[in-house]
C-alpha positions as CSV (number, residue, x, y, z in Angstrom):
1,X,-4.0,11.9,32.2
2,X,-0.5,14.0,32.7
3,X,2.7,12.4,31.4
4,X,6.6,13.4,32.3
5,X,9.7,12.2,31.1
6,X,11.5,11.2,34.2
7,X,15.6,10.5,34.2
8,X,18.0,9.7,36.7
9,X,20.5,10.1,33.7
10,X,21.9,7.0,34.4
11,X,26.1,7.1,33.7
12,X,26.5,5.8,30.3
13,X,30.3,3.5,29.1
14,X,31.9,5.5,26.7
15,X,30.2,8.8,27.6
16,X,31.6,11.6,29.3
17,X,29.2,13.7,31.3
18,X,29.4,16.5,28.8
19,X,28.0,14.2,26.0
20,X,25.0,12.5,28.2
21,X,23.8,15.4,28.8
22,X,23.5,16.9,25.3
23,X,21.8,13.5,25.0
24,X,19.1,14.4,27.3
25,X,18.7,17.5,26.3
26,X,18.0,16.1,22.9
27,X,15.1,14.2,24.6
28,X,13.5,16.7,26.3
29,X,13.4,18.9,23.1
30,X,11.6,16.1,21.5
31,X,9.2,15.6,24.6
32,X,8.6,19.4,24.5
33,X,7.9,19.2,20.6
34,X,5.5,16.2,21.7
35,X,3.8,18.3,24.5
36,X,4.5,15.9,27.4
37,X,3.2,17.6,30.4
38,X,6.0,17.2,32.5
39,X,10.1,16.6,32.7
40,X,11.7,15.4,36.3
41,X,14.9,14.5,37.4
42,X,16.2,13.0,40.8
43,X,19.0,14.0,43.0
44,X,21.4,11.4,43.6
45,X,25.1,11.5,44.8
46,X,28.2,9.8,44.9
47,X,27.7,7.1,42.6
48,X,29.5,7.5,39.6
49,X,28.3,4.1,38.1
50,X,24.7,5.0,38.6
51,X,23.2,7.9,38.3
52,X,25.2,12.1,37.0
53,X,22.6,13.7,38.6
54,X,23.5,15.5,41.6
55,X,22.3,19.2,41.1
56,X,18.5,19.2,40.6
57,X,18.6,23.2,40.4
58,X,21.1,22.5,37.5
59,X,19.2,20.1,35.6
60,X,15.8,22.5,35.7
61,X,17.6,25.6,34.2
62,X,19.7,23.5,31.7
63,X,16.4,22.1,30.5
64,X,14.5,24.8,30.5
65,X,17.1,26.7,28.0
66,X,16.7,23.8,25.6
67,X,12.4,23.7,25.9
68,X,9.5,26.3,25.6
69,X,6.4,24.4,27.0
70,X,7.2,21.2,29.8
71,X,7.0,22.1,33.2
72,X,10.2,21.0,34.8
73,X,11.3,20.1,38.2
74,X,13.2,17.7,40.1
75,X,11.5,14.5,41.8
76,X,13.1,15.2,43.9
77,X,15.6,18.5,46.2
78,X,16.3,16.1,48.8
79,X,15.8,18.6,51.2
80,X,17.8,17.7,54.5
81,X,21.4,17.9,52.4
82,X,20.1,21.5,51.4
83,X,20.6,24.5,53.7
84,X,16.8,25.8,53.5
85,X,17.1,29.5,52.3
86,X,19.3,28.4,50.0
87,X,17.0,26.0,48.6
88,X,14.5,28.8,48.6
89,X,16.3,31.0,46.7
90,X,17.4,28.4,44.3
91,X,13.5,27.5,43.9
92,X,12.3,31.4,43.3
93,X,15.3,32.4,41.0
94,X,14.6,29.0,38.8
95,X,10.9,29.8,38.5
96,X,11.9,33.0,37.1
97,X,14.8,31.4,35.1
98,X,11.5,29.3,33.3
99,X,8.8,32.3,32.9
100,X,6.9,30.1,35.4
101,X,7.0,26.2,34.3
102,X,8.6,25.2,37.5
103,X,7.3,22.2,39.5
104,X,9.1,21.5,43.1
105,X,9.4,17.7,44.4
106,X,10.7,17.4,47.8
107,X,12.1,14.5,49.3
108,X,13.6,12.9,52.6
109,X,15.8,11.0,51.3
110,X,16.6,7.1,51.6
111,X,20.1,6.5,51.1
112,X,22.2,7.3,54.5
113,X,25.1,7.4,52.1
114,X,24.1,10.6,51.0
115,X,23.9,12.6,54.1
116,X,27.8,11.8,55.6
117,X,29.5,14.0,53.7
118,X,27.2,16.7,53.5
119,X,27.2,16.9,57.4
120,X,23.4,16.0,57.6
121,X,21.5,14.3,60.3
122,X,19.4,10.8,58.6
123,X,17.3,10.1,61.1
124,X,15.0,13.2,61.3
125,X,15.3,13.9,57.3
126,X,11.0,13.6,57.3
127,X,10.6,16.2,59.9
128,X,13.3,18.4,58.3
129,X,11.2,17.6,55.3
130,X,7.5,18.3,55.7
131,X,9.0,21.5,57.9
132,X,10.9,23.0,54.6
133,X,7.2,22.9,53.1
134,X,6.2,25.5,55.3
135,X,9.5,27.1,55.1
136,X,9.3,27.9,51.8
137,X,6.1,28.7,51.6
138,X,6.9,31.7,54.3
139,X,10.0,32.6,51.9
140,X,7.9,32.8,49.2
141,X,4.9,35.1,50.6
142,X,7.9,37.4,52.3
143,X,7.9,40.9,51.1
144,X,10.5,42.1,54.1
145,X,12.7,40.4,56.1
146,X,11.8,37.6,57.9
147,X,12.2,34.9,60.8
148,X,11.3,31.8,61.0
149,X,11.8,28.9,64.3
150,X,10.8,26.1,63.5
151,X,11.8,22.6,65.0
152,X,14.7,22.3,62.1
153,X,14.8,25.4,60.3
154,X,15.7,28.6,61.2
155,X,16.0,32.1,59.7
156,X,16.5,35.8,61.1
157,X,15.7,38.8,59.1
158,X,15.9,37.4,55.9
159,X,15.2,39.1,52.7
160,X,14.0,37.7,50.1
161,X,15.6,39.1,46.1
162,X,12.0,38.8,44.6
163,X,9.0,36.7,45.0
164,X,8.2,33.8,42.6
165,X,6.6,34.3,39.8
166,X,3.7,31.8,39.9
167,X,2.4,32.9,43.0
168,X,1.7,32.0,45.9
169,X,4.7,29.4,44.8
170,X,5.5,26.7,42.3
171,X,3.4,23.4,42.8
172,X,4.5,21.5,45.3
173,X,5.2,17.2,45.0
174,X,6.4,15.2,47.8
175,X,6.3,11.3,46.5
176,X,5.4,9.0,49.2
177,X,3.8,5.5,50.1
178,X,4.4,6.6,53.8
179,X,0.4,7.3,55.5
180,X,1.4,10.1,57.6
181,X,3.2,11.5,54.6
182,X,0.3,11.0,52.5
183,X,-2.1,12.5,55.2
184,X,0.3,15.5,55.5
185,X,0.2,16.1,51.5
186,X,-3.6,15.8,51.1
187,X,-4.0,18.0,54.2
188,X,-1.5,20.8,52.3
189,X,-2.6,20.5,49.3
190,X,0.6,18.8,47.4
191,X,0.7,16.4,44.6
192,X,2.4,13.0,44.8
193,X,3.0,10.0,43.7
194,X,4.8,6.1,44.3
195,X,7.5,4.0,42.1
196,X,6.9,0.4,40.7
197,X,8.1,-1.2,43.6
198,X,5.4,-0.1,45.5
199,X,2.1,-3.1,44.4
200,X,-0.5,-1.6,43.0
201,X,-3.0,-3.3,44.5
202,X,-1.8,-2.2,47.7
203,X,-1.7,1.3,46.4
204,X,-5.0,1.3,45.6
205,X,-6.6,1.3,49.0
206,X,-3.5,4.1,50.3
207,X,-4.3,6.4,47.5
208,X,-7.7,6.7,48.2
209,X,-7.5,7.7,51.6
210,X,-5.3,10.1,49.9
211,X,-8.2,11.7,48.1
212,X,-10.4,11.4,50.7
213,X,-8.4,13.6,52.5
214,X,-8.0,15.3,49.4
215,X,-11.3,16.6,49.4
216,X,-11.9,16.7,53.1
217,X,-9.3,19.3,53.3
218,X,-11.5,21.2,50.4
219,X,-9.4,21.3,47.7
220,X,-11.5,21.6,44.9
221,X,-8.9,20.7,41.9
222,X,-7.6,17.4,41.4
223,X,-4.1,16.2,42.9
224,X,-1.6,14.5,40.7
225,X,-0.6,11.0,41.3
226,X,2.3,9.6,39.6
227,X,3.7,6.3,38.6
228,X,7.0,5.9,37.7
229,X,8.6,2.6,35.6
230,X,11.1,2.0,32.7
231,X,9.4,2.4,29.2
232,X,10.1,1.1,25.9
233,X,7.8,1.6,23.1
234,X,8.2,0.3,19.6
235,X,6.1,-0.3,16.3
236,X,5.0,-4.2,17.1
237,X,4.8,-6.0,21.0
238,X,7.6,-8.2,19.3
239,X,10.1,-5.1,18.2
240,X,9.6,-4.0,21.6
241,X,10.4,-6.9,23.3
242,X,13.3,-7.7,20.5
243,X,15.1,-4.6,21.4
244,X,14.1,-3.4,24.5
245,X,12.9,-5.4,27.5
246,X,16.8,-6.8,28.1
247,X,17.6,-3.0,28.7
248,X,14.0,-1.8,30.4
249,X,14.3,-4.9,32.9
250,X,17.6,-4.2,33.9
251,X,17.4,-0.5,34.1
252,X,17.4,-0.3,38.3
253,X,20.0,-2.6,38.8
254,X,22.0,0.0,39.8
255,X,20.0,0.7,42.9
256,X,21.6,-2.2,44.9
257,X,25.6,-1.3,43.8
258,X,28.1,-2.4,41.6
259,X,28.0,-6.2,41.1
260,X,31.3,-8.1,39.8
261,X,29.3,-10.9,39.1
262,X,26.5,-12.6,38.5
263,X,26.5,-14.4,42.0
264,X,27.7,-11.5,43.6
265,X,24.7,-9.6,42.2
266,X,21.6,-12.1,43.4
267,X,23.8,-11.2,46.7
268,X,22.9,-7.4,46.7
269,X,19.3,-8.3,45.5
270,X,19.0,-10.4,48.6
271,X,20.1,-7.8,50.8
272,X,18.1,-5.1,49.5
273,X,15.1,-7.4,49.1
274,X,15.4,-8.6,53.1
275,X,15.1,-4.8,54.0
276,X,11.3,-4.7,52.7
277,X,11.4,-8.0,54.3
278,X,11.9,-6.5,57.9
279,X,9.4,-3.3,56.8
280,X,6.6,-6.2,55.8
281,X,6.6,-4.9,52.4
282,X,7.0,-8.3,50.7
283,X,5.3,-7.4,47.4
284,X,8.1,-4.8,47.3
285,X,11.0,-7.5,48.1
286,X,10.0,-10.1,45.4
287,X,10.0,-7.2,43.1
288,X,13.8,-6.0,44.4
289,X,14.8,-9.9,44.0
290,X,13.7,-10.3,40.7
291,X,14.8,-6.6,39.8
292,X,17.6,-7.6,37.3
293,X,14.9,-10.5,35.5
294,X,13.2,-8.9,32.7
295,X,11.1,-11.4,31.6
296,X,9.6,-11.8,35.5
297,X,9.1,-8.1,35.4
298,X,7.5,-8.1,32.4
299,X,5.3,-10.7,33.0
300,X,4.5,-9.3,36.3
301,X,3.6,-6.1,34.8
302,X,6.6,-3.8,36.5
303,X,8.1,-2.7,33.1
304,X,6.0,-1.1,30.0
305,X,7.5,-2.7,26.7
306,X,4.8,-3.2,24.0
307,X,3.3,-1.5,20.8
308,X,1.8,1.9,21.3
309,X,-1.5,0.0,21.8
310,X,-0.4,-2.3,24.0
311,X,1.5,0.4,26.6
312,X,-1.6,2.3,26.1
313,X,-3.8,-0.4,27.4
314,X,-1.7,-1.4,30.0
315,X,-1.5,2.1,31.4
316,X,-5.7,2.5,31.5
317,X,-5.3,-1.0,33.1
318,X,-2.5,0.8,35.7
319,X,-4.2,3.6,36.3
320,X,-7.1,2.3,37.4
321,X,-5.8,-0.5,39.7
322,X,-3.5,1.7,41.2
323,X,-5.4,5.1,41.2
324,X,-2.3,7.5,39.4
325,X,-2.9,10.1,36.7
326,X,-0.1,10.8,35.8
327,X,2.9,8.6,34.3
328,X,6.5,9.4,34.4
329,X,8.0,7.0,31.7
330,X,12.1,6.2,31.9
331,X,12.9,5.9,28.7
332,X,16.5,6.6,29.0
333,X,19.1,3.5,30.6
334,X,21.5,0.6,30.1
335,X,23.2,0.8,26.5
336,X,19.4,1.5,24.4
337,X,20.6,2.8,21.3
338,X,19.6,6.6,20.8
339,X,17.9,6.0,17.6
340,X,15.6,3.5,19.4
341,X,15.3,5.9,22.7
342,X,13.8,8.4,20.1
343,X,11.8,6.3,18.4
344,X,10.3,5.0,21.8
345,X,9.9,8.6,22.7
346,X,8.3,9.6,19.6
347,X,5.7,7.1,19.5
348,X,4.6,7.5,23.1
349,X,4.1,10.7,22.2
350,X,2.4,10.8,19.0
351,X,0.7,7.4,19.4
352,X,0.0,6.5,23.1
353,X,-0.3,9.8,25.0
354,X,-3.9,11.0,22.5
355,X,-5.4,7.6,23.1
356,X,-5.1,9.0,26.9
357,X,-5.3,12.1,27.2
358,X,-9.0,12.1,27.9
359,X,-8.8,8.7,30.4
360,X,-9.4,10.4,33.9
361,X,-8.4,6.9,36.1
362,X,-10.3,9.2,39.4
């Protein structure tokens, strides 16, 4: 198995933006010191009570001057908000920037919210996509100018500063439950993966069509599959649970918006929840309606909170059921002490990741 330190770098009271950042820096130099495989970050906008993250180009070179060894990458550009030769150049110069430990997750996007102010059309943002994968590959292989018409991007006579330096281009991740998606991904060869809302059991059966396709395409490496979930590891399953499940199971609240109240929350859970409704995703609604109950997503198994035996078992358990890899632990939201934050990273990475290291779930 692969494991990543994943963030949104949730806002933080008291904290201006300057100091939660040299806070996650000081993570990710102790996940590089632990060898963790991999460090993402998404791109999210206008939500100051949420998530700081709006510059995933930011976040990779910022990282990579604090680290030597994880690969880093965002998860991910969402690509339709992103003129896309900018975007490529951005790409190539930060895969220079870090001597090659560049990843690249591409994404649609899912909150219209985003795309207003950045002039953006919501409704085709998978075409415009899936298209930017072949885009950049193009911008990447160019050695003189060149065109490109596609269906959403275009370019005339552009020339390129340099290539990339892991060639032909970074690795490529789109993360997706969507079938088409999926098909499109195993097809071209990119790695992917799927959030905790998305059931397991369900993901089972969509994942292995994945690597069906996988191989019927005749890639001859294994993709990565990701899982993503809050994390909160401690010396004893009762420390953990003592001092972190409140925080871990209330880490997404955030998703639905800022709730004044307690009644006023279970509101925006409803909402949210009656969207997967309408999709006929209910696994995924009773998670979103239960999203701010720890102790339901505990029991459940939607949050990892236990000794480093226990998340190690749980995460063989995971892996298997839901056919993933590779695990992007949150370790970082709600008011969790630094000290414990550390301590949780620490022993995931000295304690839970050798126990797996070996584990191949596929």
């Amino acid at each position: 198995m692969k494991f990543g330190h994943f963030t949104h770098v949730w806002g933080k009271p008291g904290m201006t933006g300057a100091q939660r950042y040299q806070q996650l820096w000081r993570e990710l130099k102790l996940c590089d010191d632990l060898r963790f495989d991999f460090g993402f970050s998404v791109e999210h906008h206008f939500r100051p009570d949420e998530s700081w993250m709006p510059s995933p180009s930011a976040f990779v070179i910022g990282a990579g001057v604090q680290t030597r060894h994880i690969r880093l990458g965002a998860m991910g550009y969402v690509v339709p908000l992103h003129h896309p030769v900018r975007l490529a150049e951005e790409i190539i110069l930060a895969d220079h920037m870090l001597e090659g430990r560049l990843e690249v997750g591409l994404v649609p996007g899912i909150v219209k919210a985003y795309f207003g102010p950045y002039g953006a059309d919501y409704e085709p943002r998978r075409a415009v996509t899936l298209e930017f994968v072949d885009f950049l590959r193009r911008a990447c292989a160019a050695t003189e100018p060149f065109d490109y018409q596609g269906q959403h991007h275009k370019a005339n006579g552009v020339l390129m500063c340099m290539p990339p330096l892991q060639r032909p281009h970074p690795p490529l991740w789109i993360e997706t439950r969507d079938p088409p998606t999926l098909e499109f991904c195993a097809r071209e060869g990119i790695n992917t993966g799927y959030f905790f809302l998305f059931d397991r059991t369900t993901a089972r059966s969509r994942y292995s069509t994945y690597l069906a396709n996988w191989k019927a395409a005749g890639w001859t490496h294994k993709p990565n599959i990701a899982y993503s979930t809050a994390i909160y590891v401690d010396e004893t399953d009762q420390k953990a649970i003592d001092r972190g499940l409140q925080q871990a199971g209330r880490a997404y609240r955030g998703f639905v918006g800022q709730a004044g109240s307690e009644s006023e929350l279970q509101k925006l859970l409803a909402q949210h929840a009656e969207k997967f409704y309408e999709r006929g995703e209910v696994a995924a609604a009773e998670v979103v309606m239960h999203l701010a109950d720890p102790e339901w997503l505990l029991e459940h198994d939607l949050v990892l909170v236990g000794s480093p035996d226990t998340v190690a078992r749980k995460l063989r358990e995971w892996a298997t059921e839901g056919i993933f890899n590779t695990y992007f632990g949150e370790f970082n939201y709600g008011t969790l002490p630094e000290e414990d934050l550390m301590r949780s990273i620490r022993l995931f990475g000295t304690e839970v990741i050798p126990q797996l290291r070996d584990f191949e779930p596929f």
